[in-house]
C-alpha positions in Angstrom: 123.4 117.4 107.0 121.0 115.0 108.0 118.6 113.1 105.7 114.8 113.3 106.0 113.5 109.9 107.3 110.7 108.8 105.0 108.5 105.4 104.9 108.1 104.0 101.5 104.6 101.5 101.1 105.6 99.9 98.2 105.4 96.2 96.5 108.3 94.4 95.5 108.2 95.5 91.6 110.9 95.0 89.4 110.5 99.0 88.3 111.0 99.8 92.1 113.6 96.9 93.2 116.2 99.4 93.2 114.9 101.7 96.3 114.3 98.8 98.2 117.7 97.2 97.7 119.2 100.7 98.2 121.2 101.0 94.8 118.7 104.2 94.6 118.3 106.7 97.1 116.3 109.9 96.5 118.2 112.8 97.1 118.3 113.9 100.5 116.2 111.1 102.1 116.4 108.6 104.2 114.1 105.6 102.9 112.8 103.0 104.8 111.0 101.0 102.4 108.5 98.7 103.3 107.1 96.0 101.1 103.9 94.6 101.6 100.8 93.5 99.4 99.4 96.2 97.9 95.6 95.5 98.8 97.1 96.0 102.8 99.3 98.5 101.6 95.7 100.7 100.5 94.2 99.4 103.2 96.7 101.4 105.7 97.3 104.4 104.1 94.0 105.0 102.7 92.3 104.6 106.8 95.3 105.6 108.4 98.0 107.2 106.2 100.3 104.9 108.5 103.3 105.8 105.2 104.7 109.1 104.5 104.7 108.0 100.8 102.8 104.5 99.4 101.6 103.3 96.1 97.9 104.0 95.6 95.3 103.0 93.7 94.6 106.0 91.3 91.0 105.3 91.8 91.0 105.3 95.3 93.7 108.7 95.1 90.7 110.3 93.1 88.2 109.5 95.0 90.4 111.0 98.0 90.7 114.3 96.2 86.6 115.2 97.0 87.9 114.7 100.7 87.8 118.2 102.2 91.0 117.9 103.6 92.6 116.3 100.5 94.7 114.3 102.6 97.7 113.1 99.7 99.1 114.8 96.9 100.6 112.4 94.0 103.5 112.6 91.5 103.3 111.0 88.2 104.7 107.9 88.6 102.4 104.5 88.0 104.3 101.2 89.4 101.4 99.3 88.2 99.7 99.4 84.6 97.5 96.6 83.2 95.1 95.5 80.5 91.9 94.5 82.2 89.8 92.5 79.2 91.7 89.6 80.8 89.7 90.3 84.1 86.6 90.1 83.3 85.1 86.5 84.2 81.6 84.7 83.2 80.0 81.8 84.7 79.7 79.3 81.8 76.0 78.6 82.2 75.6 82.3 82.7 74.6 82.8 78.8 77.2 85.5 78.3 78.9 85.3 75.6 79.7 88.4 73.8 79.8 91.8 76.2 76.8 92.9 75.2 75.1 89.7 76.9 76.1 91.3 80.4 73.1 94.0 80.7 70.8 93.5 83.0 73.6 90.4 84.7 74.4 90.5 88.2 78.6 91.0 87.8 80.9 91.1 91.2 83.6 93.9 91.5 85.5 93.3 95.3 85.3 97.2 95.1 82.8 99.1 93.6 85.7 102.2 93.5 88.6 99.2 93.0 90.5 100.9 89.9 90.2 98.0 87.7 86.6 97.6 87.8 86.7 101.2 86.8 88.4 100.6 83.7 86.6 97.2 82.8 83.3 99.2 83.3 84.5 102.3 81.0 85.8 100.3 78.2 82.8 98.0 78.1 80.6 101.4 78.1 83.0 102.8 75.4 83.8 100.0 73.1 81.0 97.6 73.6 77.6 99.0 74.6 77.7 98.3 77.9 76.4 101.2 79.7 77.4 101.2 83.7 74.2 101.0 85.1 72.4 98.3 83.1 73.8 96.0 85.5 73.7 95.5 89.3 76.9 95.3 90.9 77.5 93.4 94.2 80.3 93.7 96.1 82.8 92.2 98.8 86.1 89.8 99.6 86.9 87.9 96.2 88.2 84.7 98.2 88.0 86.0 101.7 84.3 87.0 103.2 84.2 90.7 105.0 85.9 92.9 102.1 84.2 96.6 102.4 85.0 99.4 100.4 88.2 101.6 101.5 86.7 104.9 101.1 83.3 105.9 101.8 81.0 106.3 98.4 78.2 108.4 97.8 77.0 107.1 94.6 74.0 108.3 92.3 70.7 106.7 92.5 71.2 105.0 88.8 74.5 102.7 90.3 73.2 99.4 91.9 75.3 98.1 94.3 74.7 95.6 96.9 76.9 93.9 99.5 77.1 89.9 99.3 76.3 88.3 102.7 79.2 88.6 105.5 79.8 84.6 104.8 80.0 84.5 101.2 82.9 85.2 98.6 82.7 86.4 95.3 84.4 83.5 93.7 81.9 80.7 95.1 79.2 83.1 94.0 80.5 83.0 90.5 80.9 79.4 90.3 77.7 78.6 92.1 75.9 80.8 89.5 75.2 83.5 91.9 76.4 86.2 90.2 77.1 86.3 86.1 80.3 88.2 86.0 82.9 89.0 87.9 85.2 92.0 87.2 88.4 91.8 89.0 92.2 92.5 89.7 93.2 89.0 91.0 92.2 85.8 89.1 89.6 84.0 91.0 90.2 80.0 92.1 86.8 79.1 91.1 88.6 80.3 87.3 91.8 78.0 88.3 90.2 74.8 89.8 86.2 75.4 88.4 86.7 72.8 85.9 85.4 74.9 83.0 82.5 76.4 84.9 84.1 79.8 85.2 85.4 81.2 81.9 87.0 84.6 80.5 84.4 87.0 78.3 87.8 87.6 76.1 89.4 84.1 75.8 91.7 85.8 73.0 92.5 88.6 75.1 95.9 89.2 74.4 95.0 89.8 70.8 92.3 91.8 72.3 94.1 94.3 74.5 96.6 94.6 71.3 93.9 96.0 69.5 92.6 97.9 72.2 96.3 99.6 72.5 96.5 100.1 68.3 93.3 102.1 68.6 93.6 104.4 71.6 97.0 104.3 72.8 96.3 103.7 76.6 97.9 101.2 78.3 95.9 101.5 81.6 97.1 103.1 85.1 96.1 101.1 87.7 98.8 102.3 90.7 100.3 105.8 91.4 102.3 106.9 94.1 101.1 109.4 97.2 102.6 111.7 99.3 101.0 112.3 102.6 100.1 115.9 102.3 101.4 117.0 105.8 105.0 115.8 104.9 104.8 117.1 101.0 103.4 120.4 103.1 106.4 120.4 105.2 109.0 119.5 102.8 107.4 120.4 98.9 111.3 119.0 97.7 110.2 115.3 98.3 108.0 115.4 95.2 110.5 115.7 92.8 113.5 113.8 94.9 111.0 111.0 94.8 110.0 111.1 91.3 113.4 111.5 90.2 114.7 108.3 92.0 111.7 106.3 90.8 112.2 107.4 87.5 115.8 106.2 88.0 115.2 102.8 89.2 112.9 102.2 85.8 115.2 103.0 83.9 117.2 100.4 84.8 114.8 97.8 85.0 114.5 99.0 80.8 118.3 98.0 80.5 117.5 94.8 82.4 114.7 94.1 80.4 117.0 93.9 77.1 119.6 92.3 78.8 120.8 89.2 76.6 124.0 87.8 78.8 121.8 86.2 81.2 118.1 86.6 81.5 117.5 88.6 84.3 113.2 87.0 84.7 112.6 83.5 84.2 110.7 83.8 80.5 112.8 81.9 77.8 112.0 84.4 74.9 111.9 87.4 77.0 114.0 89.3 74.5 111.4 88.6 71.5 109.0 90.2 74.1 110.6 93.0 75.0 111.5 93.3 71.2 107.5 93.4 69.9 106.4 95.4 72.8 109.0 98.1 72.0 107.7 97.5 67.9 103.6 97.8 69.2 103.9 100.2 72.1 107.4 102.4 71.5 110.6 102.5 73.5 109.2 104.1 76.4 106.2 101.3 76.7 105.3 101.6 80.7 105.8 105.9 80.9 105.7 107.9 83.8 105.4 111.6 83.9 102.9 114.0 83.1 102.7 114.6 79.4 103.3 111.3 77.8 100.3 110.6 80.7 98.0 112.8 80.3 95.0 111.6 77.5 95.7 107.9 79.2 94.2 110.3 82.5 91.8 111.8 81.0 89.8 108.9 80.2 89.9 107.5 83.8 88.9 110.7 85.3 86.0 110.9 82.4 85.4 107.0 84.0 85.3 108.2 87.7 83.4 110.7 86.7 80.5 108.7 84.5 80.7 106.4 87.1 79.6 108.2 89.9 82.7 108.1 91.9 83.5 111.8 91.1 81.9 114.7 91.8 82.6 116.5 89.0 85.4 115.5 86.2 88.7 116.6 87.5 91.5 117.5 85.6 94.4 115.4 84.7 96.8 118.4 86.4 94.9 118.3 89.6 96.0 115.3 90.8 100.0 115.8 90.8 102.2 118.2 92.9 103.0 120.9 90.9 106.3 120.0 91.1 106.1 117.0 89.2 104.6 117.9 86.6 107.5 119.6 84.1 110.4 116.9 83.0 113.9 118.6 83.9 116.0 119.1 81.3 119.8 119.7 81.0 
């Protein structure tokens, strides 16, 4: 019998290597996997759905979902996770220096939707006293002029946001004192070559996020992965083929990960790493799935919600095939 021909719009992770060498395939498919940057890889599916499955940004997915049409349907599976108190950067002269010092600032986000702002924003809100709306958010490209939002917003009257002129960057505008704050995903060059005019709101972040991690236990989603709903429609079996391969390809990355022959990534002490993650954060630090999942969901979609990007607060459930959402078990 012949297998189903799917496109896979994927970066090159080391958590997904193994589809895109082809040492996993998903059970009866075909995969054509096709690794790109993920900001292009959003770009296309989100305007075009040009991929039968892709990595998404979960913001982006939920936004999606108050489409009419509801045009993906995700599994549980997150190929990117990241702490974000490293992201948040300050002009030196700006007079920030605690979080609180950002209301009434003017703080860049490339995205008003982008799914890291949306964390940065609900922890700051949450843990610092930093409500959303006591500052004015301006957006477009962080290096490149002409960024605009992926999908369409609709946004309460409380959210400022402007747009930054069609010339301008976000990253000059930070170290030219245009803006205060920038909230990002990418580390901006006016941070790398500013010569100390451009400086992070949590230098100790590390320590930071740690502490962040002790007290609520989320390690924050940034990625999922969608299924164009016409094909999961057509074939409902891809949900779980694909979640079960993905799933598969982790797990050896894990075993990699603690491999002490030879290390696999160039990081001398990689096994003292992997060793104090596993202490702080458990065996199963990066989890995909439903349950482990689900309070780590709840406070995004609480986030999306406060933030105006959601219509009303969806439910963690609603965003996964109902397929995906029970663990098989032997």
């Amino acid at each position: 019998m012949s297998k189903l021909k799917l496109s896979f719009g994927c970066w090159n992770y080391d958590r997904t290597r193994a589809l895109m060498d082809g040492s996993v395939q998903p059970d009866g498919i075909n995969l054509n996997y096709l690794n790109m940057p993920v900001e292009e890889t959003f770009f296309r599916m989100l305007r075009h759905k040009e991929f039968d499955v892709a990595e998404m940004s979960l913001s982006s997915y939920t936004v999606s979902m108050f489409n009419e049409s509801r045009p993906f349907v995700a599994i549980p599976v997150f190929p990117s996770r990241f702490f974000r108190h490293s992201c948040i950067y300050v002009n030196a002269k700006s007079g920030i220096r605690e979080a609180k010092d950002l209301i009434g600032k003017r703080v860049g986000n490339p995205e008003y939707q982008m799914t890291a702002p949306v964390w940065i924003r609900g922890i700051l809100s949450d843990h610092y006293g930093v409500p959303v709306d006591s500052v004015t958010y301006f957006t477009g490209g962080e290096e490149e002029p002409g960024r605009s939002e992926k999908i369409k917003l609709d946004l309460p009257p409380n959210i400022k946001v402007e747009r930054i002129g069609p010339d301008q960057t976000l990253a000059q505008m930070l170290l030219d004192g245009e803006i205060d704050a920038l909230y990002t995903a990418r580390m901006p060059s006016s941070f790398l070559k500013g010569g100390g005019k451009v400086l992070r709101l949590f230098e100790d972040y590390e320590q930071v996020e740690r502490n962040y991690f002790k007290e609520t236990g989320i390690f924050p989603i940034m990625h999922t992965v969608a299924i164009r709903r016409d094909v999961y429609e057509a074939n409902r079996w891809v949900a779980r083929s694909m979640m079960k391969a993905l799933e598969e390809s982790q797990r050896r990355t894990y075993e990699d990960l603690y491999e002490t022959a030879a290390l696999k990534a160039m990081l001398p002490w990689l096994t003292s790493h992997v060793e104090q993650v596993r202490r702080e954060m458990g065996e199963d630090f990066w989890p995909y799935g439903f349950e482990k999942n689900q309070a780590t969901l709840q406070t995004f979609l609480r986030y999306s919600f406060e933030q105006g990007l959601s219509k009303r607060q969806l439910l963690p459930e609603e965003l996964f095939a109902p397929e995906s959402l029970e663990a098989f078990k032997i």
